[in-house]
N, CA, C and O atoms as CSV, one atom per row, in Angstrom:
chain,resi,resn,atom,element,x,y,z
A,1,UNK,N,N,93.986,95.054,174.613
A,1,UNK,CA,C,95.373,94.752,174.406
A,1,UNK,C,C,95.697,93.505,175.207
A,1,UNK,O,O,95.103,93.095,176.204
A,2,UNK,N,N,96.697,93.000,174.620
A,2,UNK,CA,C,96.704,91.293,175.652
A,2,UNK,C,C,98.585,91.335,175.579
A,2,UNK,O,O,99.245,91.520,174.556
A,3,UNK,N,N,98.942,91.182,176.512
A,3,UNK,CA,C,100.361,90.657,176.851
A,3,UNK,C,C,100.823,89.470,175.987
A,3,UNK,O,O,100.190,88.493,176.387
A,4,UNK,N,N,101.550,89.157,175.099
A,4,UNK,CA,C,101.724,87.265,174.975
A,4,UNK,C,C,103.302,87.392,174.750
A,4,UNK,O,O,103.661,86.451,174.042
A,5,UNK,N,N,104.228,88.109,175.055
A,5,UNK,CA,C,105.386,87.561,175.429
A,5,UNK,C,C,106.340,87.994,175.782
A,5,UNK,O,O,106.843,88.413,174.739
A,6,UNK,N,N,107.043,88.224,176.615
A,6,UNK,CA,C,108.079,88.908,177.368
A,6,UNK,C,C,109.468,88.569,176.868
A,6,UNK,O,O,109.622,87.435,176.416
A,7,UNK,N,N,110.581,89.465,176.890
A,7,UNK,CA,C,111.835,89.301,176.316
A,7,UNK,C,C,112.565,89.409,177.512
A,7,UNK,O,O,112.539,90.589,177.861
A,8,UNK,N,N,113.300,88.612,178.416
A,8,UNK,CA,C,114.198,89.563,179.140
A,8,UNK,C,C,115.399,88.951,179.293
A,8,UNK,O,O,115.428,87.772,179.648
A,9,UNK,N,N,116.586,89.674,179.042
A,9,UNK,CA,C,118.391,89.908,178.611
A,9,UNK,C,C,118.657,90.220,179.723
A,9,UNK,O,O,118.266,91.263,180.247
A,10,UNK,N,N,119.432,89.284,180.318
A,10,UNK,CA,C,120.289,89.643,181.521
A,10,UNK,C,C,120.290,90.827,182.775
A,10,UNK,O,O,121.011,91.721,183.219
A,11,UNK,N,N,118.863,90.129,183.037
A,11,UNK,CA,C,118.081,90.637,184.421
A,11,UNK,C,C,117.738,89.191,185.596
A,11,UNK,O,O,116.907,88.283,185.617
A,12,UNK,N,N,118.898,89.622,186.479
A,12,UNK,CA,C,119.279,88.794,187.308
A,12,UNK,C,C,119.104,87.729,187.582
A,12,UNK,O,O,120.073,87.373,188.252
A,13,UNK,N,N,118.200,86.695,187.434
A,13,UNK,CA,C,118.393,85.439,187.092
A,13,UNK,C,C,118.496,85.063,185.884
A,13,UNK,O,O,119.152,84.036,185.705
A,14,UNK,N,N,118.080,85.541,185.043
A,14,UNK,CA,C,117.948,85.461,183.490
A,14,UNK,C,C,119.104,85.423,182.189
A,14,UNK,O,O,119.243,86.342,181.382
A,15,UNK,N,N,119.493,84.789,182.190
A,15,UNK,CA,C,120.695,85.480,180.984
A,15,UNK,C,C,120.927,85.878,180.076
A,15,UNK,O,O,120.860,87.100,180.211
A,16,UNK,N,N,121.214,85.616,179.027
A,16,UNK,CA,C,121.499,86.189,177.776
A,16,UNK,C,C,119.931,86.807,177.053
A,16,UNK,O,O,119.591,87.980,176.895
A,17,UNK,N,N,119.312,85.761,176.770
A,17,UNK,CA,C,117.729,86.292,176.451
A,17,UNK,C,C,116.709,85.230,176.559
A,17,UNK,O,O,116.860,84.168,175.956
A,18,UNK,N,N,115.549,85.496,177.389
A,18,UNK,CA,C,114.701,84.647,177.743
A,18,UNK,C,C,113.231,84.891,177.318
A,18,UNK,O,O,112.484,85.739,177.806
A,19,UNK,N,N,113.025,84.282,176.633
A,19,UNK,CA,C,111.665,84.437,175.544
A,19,UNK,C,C,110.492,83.771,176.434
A,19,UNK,O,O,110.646,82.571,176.664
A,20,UNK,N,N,109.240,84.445,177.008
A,20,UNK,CA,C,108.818,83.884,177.697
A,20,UNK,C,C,106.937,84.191,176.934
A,20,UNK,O,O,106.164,85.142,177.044
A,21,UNK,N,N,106.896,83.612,176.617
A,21,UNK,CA,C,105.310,83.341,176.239
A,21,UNK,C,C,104.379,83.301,177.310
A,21,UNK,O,O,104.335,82.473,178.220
A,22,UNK,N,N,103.713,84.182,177.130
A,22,UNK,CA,C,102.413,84.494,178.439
A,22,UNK,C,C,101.016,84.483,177.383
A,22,UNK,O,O,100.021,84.845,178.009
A,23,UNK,N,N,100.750,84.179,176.057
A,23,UNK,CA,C,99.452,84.460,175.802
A,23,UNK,C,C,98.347,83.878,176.229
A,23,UNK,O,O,97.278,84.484,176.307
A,24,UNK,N,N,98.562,82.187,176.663
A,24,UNK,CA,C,97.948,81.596,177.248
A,24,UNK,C,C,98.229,81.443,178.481
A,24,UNK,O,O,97.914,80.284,178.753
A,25,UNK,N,N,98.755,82.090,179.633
A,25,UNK,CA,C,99.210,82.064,180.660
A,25,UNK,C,C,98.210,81.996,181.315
A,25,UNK,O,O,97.130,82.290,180.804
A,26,UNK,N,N,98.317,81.552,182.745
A,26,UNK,CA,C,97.358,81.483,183.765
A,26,UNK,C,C,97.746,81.340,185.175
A,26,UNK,O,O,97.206,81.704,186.220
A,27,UNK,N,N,98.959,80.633,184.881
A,27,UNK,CA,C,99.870,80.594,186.116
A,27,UNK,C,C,101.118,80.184,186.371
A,27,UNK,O,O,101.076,79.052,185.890
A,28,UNK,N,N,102.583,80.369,186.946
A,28,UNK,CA,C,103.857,80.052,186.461
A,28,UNK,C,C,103.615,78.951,187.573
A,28,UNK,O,O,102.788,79.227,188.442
A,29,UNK,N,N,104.177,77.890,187.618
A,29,UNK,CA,C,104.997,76.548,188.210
A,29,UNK,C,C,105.693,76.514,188.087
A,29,UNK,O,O,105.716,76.684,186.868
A,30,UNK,N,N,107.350,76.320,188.592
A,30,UNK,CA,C,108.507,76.197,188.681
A,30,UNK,C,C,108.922,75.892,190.017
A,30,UNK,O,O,108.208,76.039,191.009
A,31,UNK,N,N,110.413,75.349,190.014
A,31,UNK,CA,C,111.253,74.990,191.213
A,31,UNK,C,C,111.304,75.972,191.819
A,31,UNK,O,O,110.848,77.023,191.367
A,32,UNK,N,N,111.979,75.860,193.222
A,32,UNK,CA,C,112.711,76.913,193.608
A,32,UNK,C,C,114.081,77.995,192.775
A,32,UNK,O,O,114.804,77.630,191.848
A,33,UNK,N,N,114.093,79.287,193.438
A,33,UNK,CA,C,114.909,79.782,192.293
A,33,UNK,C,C,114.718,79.859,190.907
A,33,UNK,O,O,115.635,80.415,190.304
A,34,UNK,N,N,113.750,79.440,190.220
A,34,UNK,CA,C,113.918,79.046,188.551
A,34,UNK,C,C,113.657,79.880,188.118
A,34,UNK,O,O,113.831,79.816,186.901
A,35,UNK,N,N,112.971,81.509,188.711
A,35,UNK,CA,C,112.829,82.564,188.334
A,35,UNK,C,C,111.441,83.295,188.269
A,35,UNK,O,O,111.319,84.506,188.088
A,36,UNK,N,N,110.261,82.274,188.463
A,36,UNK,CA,C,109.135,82.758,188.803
A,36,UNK,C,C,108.792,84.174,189.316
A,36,UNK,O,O,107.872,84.895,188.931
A,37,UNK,N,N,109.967,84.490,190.514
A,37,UNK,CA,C,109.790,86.178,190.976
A,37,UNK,C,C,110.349,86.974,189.632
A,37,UNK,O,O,109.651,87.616,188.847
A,38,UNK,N,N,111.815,86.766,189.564
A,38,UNK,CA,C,112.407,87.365,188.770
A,38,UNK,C,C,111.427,87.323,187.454
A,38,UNK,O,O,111.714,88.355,186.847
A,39,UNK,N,N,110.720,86.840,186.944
A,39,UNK,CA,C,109.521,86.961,185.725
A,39,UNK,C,C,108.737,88.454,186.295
A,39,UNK,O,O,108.591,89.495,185.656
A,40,UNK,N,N,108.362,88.193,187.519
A,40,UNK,CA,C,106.967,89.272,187.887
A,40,UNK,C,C,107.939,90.658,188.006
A,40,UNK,O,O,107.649,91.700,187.417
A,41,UNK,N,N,109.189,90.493,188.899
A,41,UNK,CA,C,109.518,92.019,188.847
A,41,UNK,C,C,110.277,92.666,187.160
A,41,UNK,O,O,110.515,93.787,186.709
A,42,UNK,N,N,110.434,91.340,186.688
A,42,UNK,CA,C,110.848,92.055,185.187
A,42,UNK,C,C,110.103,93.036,184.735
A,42,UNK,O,O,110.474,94.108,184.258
A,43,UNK,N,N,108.273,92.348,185.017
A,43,UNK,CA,C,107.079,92.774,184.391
A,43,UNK,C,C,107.117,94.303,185.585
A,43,UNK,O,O,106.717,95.343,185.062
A,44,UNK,N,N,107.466,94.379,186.732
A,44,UNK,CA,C,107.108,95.598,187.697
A,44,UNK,C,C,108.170,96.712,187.526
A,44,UNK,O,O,107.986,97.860,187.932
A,45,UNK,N,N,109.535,96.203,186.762
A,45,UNK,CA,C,110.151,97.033,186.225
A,45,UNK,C,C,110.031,97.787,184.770
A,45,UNK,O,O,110.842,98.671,184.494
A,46,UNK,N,N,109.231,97.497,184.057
A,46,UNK,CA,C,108.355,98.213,182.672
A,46,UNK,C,C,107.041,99.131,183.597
A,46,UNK,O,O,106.917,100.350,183.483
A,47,UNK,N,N,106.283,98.405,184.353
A,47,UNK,CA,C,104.673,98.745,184.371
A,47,UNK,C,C,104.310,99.102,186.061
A,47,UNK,O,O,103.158,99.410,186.364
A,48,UNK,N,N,105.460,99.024,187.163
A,48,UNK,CA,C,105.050,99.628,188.310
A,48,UNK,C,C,105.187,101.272,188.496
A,48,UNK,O,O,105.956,102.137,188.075
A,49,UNK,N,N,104.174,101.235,189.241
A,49,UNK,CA,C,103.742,102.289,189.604
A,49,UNK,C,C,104.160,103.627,189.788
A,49,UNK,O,O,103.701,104.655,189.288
A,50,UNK,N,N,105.576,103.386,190.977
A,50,UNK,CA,C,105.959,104.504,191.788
A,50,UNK,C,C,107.756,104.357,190.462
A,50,UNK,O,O,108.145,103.486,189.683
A,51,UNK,N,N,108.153,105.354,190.771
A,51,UNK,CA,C,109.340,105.257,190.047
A,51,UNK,C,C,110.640,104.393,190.446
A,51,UNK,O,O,111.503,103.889,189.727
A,52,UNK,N,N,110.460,104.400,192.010
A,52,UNK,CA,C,111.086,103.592,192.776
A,52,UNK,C,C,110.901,101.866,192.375
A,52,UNK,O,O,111.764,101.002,192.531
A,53,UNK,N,N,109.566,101.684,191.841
A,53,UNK,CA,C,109.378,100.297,191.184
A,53,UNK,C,C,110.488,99.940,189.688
A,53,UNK,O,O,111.269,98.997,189.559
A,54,UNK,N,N,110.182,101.101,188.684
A,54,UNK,CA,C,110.986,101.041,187.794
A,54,UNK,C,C,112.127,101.568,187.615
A,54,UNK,O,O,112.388,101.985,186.487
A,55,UNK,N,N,113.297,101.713,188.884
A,55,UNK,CA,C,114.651,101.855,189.339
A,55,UNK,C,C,115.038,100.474,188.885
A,55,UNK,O,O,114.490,99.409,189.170
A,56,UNK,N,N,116.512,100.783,187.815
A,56,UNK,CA,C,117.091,99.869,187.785
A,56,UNK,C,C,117.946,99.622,188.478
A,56,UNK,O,O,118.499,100.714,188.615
A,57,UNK,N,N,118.613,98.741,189.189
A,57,UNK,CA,C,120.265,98.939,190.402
A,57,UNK,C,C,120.981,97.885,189.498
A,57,UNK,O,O,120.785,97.237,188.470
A,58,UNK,N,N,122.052,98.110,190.599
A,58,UNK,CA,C,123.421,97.457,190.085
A,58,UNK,C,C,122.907,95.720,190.488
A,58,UNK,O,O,123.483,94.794,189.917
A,59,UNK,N,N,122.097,95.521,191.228
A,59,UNK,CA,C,121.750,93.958,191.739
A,59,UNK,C,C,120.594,93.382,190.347
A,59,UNK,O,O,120.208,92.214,190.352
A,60,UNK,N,N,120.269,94.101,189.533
A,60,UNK,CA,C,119.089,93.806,188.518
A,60,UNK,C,C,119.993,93.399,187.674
A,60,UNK,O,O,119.261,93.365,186.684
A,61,UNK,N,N,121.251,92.983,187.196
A,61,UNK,CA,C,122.241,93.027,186.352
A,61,UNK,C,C,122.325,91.545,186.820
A,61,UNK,O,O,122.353,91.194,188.000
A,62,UNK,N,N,122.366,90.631,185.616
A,62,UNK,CA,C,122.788,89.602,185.846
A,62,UNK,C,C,124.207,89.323,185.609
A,62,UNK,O,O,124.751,90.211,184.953
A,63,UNK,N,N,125.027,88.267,185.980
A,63,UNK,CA,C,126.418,87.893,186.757
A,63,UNK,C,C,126.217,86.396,186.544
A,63,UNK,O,O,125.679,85.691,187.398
A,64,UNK,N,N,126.711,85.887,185.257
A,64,UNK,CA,C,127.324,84.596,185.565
A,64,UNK,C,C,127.887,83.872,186.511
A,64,UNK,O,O,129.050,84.267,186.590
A,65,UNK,N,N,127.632,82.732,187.538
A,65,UNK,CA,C,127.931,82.104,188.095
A,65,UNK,C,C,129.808,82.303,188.345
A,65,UNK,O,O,130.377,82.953,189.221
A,66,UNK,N,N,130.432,81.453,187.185
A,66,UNK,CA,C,131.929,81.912,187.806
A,66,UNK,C,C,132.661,83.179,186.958
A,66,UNK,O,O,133.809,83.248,186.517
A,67,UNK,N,N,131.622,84.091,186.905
A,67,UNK,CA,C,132.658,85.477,186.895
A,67,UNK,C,C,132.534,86.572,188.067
A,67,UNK,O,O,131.448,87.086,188.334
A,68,UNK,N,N,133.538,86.843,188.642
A,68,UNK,CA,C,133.299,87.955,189.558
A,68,UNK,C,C,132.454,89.407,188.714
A,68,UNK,O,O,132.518,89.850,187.567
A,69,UNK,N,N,131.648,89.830,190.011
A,69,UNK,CA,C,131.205,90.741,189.723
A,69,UNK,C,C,132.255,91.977,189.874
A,69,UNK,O,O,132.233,92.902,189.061
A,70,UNK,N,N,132.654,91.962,190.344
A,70,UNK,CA,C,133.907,93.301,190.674
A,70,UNK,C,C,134.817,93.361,189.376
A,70,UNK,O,O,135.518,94.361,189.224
A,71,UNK,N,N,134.841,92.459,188.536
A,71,UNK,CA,C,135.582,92.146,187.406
A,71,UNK,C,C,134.552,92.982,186.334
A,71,UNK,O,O,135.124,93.736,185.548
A,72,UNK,N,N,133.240,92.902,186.266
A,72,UNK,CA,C,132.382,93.403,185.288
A,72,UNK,C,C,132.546,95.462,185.383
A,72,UNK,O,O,132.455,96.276,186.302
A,73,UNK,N,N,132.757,95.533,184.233
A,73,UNK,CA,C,133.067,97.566,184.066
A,73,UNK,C,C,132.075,98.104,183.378
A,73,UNK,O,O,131.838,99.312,183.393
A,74,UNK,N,N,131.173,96.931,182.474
A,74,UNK,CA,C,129.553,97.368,181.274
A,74,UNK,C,C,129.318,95.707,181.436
A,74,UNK,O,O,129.868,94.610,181.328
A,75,UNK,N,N,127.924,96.474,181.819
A,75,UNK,CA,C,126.914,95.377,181.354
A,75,UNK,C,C,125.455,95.983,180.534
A,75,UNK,O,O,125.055,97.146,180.596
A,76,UNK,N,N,124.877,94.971,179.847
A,76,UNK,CA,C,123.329,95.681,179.521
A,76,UNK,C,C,121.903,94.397,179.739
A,76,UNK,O,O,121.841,93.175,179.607
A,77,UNK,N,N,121.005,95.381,180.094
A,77,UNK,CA,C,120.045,94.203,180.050
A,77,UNK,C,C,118.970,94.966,179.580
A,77,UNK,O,O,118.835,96.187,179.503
A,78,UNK,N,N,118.162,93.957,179.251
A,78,UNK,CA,C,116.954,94.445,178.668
A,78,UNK,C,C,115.473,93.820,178.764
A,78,UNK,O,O,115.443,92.594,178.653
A,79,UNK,N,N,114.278,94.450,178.948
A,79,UNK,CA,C,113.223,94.001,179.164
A,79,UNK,C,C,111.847,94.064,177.913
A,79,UNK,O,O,111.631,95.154,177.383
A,80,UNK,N,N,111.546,93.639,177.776
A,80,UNK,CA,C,110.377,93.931,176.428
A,80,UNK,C,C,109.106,93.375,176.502
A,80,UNK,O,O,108.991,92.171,176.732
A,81,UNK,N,N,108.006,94.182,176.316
A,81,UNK,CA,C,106.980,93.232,176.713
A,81,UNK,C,C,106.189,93.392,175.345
A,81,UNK,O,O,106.159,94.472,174.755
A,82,UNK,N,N,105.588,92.318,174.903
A,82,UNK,CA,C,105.081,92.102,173.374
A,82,UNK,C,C,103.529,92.226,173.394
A,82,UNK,O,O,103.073,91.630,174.369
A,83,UNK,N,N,102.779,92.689,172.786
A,83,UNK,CA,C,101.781,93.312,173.055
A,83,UNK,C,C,100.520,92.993,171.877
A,83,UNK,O,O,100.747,93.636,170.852
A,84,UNK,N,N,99.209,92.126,171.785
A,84,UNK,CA,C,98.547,92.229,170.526
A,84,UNK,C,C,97.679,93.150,170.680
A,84,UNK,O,O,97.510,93.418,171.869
A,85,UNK,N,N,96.755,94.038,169.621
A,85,UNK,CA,C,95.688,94.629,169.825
A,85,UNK,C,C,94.739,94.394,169.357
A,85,UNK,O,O,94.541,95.196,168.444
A,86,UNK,N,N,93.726,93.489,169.486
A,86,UNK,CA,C,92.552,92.194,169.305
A,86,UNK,C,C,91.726,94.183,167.924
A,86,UNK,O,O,91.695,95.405,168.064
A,87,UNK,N,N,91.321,93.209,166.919
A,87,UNK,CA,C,90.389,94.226,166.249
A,87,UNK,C,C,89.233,94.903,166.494
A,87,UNK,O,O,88.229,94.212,166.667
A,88,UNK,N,N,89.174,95.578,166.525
A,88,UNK,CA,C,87.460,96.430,166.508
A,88,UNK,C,C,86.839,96.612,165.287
A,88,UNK,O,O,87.269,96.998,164.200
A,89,UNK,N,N,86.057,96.361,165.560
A,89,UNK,CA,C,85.132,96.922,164.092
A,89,UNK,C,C,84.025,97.622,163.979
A,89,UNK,O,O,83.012,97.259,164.576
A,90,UNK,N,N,84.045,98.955,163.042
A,90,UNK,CA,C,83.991,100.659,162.887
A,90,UNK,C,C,82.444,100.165,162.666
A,90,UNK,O,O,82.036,99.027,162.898
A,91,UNK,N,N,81.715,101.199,162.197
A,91,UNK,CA,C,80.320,101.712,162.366
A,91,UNK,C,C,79.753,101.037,161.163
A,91,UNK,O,O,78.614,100.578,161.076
A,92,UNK,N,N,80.990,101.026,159.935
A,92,UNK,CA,C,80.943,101.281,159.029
A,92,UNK,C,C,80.952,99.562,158.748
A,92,UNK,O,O,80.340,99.044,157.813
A,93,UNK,N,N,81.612,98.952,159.558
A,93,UNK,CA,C,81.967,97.168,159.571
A,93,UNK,C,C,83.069,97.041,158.927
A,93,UNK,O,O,83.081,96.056,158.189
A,94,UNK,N,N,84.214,97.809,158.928
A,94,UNK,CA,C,85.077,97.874,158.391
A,94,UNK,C,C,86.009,97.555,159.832
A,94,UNK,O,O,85.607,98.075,160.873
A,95,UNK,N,N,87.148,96.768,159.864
A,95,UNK,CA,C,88.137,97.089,160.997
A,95,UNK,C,C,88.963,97.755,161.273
A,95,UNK,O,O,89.501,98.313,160.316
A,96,UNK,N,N,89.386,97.996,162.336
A,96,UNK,CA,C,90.241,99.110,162.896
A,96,UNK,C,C,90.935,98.574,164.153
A,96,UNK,O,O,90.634,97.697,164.963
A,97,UNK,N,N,92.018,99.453,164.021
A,97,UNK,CA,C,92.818,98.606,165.421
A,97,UNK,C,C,93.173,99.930,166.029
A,97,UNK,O,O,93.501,101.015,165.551
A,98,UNK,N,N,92.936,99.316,167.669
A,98,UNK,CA,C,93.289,100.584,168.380
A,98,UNK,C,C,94.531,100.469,169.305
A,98,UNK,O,O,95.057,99.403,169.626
A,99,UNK,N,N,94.928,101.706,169.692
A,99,UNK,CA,C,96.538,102.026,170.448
A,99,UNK,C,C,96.079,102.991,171.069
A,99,UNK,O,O,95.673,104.057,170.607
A,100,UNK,N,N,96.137,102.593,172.321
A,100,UNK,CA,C,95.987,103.802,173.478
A,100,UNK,C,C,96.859,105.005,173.326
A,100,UNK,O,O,98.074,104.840,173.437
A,101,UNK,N,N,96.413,106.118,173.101
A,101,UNK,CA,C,97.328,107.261,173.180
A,101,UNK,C,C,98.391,107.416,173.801
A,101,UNK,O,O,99.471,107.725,173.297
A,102,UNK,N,N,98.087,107.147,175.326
A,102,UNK,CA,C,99.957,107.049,176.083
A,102,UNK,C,C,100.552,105.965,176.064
A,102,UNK,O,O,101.159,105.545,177.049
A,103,UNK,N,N,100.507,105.590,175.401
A,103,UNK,CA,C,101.440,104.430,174.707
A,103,UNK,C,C,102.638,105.256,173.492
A,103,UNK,O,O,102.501,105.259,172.269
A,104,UNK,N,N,103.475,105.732,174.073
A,104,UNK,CA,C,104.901,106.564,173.332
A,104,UNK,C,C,105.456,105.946,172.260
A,104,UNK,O,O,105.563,106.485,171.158
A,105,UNK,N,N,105.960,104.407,172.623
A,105,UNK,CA,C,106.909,103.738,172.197
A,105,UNK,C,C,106.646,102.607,171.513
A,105,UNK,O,O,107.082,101.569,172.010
A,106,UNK,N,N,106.103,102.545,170.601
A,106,UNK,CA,C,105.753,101.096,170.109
A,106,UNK,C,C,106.103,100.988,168.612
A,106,UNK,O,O,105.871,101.865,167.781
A,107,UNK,N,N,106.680,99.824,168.381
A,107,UNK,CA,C,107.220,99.302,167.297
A,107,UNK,C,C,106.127,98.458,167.027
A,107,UNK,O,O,105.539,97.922,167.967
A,108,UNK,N,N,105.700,98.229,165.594
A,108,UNK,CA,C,104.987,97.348,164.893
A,108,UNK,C,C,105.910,96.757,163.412
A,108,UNK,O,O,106.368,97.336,162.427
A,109,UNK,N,N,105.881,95.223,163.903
A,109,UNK,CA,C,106.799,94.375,163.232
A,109,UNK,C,C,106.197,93.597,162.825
A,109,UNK,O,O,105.620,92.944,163.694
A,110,UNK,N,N,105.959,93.202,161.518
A,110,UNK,CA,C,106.652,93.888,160.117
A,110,UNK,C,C,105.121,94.704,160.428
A,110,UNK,O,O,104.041,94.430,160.951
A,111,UNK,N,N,106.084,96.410,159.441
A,111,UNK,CA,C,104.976,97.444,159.206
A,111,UNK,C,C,103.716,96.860,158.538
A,111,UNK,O,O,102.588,97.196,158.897
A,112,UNK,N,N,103.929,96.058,157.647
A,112,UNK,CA,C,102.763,95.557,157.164
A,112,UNK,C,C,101.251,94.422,157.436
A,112,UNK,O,O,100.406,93.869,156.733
A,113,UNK,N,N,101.630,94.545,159.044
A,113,UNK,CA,C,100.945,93.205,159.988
A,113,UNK,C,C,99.856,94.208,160.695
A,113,UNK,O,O,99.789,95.418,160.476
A,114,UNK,N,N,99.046,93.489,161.553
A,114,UNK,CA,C,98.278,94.329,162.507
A,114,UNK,C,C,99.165,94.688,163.479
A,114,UNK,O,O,100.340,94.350,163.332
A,115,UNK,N,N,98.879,95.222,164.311
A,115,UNK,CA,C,99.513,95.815,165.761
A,115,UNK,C,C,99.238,94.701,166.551
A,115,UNK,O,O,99.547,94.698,167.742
């Protein structure tokens, strides 16, 4: 399975929706602030460990610059991580694609594509 692109909606530095392509990744470069952390704990809030890793708080919520936060009553954010599953091929030489069993939740878009 290979990672190649992350979605993330208004998770604290991030805003509205930030499409981030990792298939060829190898390493982030950026300024200060530009979000480099905020990328890795997006990824530690889907895939860490302890439950305490994937706690969302009220500080994971991103906040436009000039709106008070005390003013905000709903917010939503969201994280997504995009996922390929490279082919195998059966005994038979026929292909097959595999999905790890604890894997619950997965959407395959369009039904008619590989995974």
């Amino acid at each position: 399975m290979k990672l190649i692109k992350v979605k993330v909606r208004n998770f604290r530095s991030f805003g509205e929706e930030e499409i981030i392509s990792v298939s060829e990744l190898t390493t982030l470069i950026g300024s200060n602030s530009s979000g480099k952390t905020t990328f890795f704990n997006a990824l530690l809030k889907l895939f860490g460990e302890s439950g305490k890793d994937r706690e969302i708080t009220r500080a994971d919520f991103h906040v436009p610059s000039d709106v008070n936060p005390d003013t905000i009553l709903e917010n939503d954010l969201s994280i997504e991580a995009i996922f390929e599953f490279p082919e195998v091929i059966n005994e038979n030489g026929s292909e097959k694609f595999t999905v790890p069993i604890f894997f619950q939740n997965f959407v395959v878009e369009p039904s008619d594509k590989k995974p």
